[in-house]
LUMRO-379200 format. One record per residue: x, y, z of N, C-alpha, C in turn; residue number from 1; residue in one letter. Coordinates in nm, 4 decimals, decimal comma, padded with zeros to 6 digits, always signed. Layout:
+----------+----------+----------+----------+----------+----------+----------+----------+----------+-----+----+
!      nxx !      nyy !      nzz !     caxx !     cayy !     cazz !      cxx !      cyy !      czz !   i ! aa !
+----------+----------+----------+----------+----------+----------+----------+----------+----------+-----+----+
!        X !        Y !        Z !        X !        Y !        Z !        X !        Y !        Z ! NUM !  A !
...
+----------+----------+----------+----------+----------+----------+----------+----------+----------+-----+----+
***
This chain:
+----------+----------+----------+----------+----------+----------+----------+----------+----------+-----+----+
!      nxx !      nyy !      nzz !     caxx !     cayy !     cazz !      cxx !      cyy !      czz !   i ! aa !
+----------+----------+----------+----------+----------+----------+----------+----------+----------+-----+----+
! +00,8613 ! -00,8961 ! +00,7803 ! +00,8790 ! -00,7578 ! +00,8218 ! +00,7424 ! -00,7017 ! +00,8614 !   1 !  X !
! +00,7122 ! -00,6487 ! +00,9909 ! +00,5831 ! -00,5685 ! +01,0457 ! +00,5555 ! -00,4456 ! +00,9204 !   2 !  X !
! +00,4480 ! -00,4155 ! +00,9165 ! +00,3812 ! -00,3345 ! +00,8499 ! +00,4631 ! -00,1707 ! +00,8586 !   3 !  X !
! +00,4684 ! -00,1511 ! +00,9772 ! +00,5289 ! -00,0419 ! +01,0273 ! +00,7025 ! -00,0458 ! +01,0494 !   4 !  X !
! +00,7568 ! -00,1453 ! +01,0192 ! +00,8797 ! -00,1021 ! +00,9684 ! +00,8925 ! -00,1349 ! +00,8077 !   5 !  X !
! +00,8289 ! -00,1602 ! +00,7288 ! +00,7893 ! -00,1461 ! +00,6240 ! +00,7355 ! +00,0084 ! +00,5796 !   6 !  X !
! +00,6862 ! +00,0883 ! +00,6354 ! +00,6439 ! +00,1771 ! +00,6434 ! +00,7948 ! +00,3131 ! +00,6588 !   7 !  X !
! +00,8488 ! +00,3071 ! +00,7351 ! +00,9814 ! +00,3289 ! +00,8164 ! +01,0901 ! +00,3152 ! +00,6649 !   8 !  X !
! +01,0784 ! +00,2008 ! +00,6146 ! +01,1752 ! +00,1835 ! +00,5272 ! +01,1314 ! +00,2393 ! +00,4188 !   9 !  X !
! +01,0301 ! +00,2283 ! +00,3380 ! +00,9323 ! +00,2682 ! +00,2168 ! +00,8804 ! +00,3941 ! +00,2235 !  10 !  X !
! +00,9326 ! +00,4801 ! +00,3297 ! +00,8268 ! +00,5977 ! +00,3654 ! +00,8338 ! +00,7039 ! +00,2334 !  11 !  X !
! +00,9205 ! +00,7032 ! +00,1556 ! +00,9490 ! +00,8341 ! +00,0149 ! +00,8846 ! +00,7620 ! -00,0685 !  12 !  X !
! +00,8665 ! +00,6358 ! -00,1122 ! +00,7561 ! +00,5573 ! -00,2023 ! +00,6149 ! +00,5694 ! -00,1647 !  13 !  X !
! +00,6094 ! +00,5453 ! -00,0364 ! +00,4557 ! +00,6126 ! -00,0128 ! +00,3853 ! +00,7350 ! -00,0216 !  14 !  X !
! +00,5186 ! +00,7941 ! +00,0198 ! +00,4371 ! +00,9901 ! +00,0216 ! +00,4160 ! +00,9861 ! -00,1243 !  15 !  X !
! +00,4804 ! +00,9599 ! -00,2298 ! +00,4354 ! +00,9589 ! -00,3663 ! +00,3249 ! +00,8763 ! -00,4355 !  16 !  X !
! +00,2483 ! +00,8130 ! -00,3203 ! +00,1256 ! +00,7574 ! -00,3711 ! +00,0197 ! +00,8296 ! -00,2561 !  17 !  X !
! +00,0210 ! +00,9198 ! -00,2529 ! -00,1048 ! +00,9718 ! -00,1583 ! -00,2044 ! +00,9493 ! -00,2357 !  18 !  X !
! -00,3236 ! +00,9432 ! -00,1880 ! -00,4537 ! +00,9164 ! -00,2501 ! -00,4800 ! +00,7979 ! -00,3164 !  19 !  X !
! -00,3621 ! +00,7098 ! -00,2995 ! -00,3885 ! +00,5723 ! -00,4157 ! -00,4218 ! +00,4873 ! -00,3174 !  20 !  X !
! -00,4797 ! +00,3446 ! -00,3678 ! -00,4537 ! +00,1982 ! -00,2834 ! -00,3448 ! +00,1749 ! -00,3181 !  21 !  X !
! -00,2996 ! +00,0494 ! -00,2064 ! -00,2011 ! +00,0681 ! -00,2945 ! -00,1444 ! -00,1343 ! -00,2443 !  22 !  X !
! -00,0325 ! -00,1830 ! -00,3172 ! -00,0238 ! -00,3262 ! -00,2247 ! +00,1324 ! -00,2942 ! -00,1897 !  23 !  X !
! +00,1359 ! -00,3949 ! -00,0773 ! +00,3051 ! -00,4000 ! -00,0371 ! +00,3472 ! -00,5354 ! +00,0099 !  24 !  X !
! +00,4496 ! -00,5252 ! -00,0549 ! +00,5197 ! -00,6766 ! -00,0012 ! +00,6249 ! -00,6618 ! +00,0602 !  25 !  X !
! +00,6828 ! -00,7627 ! +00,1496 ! +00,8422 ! -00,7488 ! +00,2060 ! +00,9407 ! -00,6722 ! +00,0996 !  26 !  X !
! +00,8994 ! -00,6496 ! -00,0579 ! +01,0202 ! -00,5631 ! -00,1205 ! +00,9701 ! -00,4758 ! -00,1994 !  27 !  X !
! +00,8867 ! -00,4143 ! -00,1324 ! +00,8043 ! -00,2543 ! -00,1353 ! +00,6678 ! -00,2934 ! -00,2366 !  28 !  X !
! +00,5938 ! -00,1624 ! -00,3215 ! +00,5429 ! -00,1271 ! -00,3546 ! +00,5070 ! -00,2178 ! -00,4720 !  29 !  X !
! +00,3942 ! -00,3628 ! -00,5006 ! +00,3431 ! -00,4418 ! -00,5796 ! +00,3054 ! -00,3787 ! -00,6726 !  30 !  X !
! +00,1712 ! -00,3226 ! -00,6675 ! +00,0950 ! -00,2046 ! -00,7327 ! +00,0020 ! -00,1222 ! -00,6755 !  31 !  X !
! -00,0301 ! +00,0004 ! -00,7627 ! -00,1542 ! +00,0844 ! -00,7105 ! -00,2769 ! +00,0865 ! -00,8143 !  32 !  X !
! -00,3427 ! +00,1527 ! -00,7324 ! -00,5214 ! +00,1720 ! -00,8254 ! -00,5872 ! +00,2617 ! -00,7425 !  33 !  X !
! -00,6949 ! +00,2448 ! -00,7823 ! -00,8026 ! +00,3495 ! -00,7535 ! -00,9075 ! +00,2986 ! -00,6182 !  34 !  X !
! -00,9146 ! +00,1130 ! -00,6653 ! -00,9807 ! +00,0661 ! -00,5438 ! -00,8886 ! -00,0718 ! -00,5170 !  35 !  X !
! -00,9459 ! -00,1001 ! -00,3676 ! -00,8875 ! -00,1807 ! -00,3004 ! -00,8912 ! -00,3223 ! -00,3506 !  36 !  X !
! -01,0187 ! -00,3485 ! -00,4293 ! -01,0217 ! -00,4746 ! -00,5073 ! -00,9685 ! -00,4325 ! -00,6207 !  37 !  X !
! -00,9238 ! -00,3542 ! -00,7086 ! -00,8655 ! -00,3675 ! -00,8116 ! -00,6886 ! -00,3887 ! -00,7646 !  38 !  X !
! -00,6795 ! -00,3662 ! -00,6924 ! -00,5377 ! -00,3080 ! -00,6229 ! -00,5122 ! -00,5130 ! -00,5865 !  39 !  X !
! -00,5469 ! -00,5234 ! -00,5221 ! -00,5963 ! -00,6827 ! -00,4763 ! -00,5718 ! -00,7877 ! -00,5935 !  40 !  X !
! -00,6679 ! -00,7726 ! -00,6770 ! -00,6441 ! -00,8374 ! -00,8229 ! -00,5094 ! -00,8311 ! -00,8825 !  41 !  X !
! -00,4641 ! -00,7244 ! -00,8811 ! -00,3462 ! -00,7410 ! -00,9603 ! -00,2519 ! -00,8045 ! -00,8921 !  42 !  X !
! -00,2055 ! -00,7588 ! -00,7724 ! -00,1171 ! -00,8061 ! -00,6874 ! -00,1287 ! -00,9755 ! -00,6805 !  43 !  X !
! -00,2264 ! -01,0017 ! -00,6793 ! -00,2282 ! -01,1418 ! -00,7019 ! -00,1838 ! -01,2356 ! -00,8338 !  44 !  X !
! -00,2163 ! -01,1399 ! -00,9134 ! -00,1535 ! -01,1892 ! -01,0904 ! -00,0095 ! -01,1302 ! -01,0797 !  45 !  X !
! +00,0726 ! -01,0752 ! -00,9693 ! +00,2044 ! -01,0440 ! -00,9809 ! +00,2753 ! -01,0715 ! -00,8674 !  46 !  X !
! +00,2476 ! -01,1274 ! -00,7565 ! +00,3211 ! -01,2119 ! -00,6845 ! +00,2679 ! -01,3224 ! -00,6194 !  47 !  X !
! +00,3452 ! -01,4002 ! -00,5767 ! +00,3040 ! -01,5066 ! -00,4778 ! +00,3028 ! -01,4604 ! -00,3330 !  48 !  X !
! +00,3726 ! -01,3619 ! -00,2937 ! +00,3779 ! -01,3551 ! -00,1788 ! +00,2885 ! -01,2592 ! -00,0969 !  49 !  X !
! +00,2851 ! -01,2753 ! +00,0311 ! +00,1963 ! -01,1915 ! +00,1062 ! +00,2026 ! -01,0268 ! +00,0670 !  50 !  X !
! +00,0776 ! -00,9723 ! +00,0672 ! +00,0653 ! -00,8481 ! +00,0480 ! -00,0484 ! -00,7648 ! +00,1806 !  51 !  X !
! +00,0202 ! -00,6379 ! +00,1673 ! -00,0875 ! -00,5530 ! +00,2631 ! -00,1718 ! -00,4696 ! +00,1749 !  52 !  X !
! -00,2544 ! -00,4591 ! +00,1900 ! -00,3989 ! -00,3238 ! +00,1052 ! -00,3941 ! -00,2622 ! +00,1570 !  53 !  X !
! -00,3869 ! -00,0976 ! +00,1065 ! -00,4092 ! +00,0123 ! +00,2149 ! -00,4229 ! +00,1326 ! +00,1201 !  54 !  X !
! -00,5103 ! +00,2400 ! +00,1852 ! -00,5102 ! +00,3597 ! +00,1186 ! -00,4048 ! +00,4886 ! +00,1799 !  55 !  X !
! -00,3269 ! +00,5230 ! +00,0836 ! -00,2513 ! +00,6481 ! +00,1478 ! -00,3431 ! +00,7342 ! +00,1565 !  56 !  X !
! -00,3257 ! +00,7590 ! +00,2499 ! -00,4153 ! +00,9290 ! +00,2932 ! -00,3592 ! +01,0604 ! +00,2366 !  57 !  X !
! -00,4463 ! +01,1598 ! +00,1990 ! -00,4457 ! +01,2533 ! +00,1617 ! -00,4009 ! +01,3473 ! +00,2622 !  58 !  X !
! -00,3627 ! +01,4274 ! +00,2999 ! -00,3446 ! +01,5408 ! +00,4177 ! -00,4819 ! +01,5866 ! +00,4458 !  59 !  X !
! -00,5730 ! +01,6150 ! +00,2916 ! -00,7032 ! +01,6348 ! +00,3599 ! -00,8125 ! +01,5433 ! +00,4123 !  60 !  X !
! -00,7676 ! +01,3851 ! +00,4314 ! -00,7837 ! +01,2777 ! +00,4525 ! -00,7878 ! +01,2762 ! +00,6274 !  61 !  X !
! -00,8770 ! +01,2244 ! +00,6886 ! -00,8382 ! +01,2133 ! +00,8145 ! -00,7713 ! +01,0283 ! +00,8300 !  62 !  X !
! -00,7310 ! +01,0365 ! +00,9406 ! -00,7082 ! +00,8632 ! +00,9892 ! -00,7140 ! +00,8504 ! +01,0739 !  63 !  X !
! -00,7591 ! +00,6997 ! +01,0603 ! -00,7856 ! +00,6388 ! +01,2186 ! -00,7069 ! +00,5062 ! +01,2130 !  64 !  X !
! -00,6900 ! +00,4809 ! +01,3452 ! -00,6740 ! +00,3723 ! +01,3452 ! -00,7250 ! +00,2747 ! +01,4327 !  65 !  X !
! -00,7706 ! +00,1746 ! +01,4027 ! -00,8636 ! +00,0486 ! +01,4717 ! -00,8088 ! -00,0285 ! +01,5524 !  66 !  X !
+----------+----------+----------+----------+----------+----------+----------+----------+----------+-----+----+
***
């Protein structure tokens, strides 16, 4: 599943992690933290499968994208 229909599907799980890292797998929300390597670490001690890292943005957060 692309990132962005992952996003699409998960979107009420995310608005409730604004400000966190956070990981995601094809069946949502792994775990969150504070940083991207802690966020990283765990996800790895709790699944095998592929994960995305990312920070929810804050509203007072700007974004970009690359």
């Amino acid at each position: 599943m692309a990132a962005i229909e992952w996003l699409e599907r998960f979107r009420e799980d995310v608005g409730r992690l604004k400000g966190a890292w956070i990981a995601i797998s094809e069946d949502g929300v792994v775990c969150r933290g504070d940083t991207a390597k802690e966020v990283l670490a765990e996800a790895k001690e709790r699944t095998e499968k592929n994960v995305i890292v990312f920070k929810v943005p804050r509203k007072d957060e700007e974004t970009h994208v690359l």
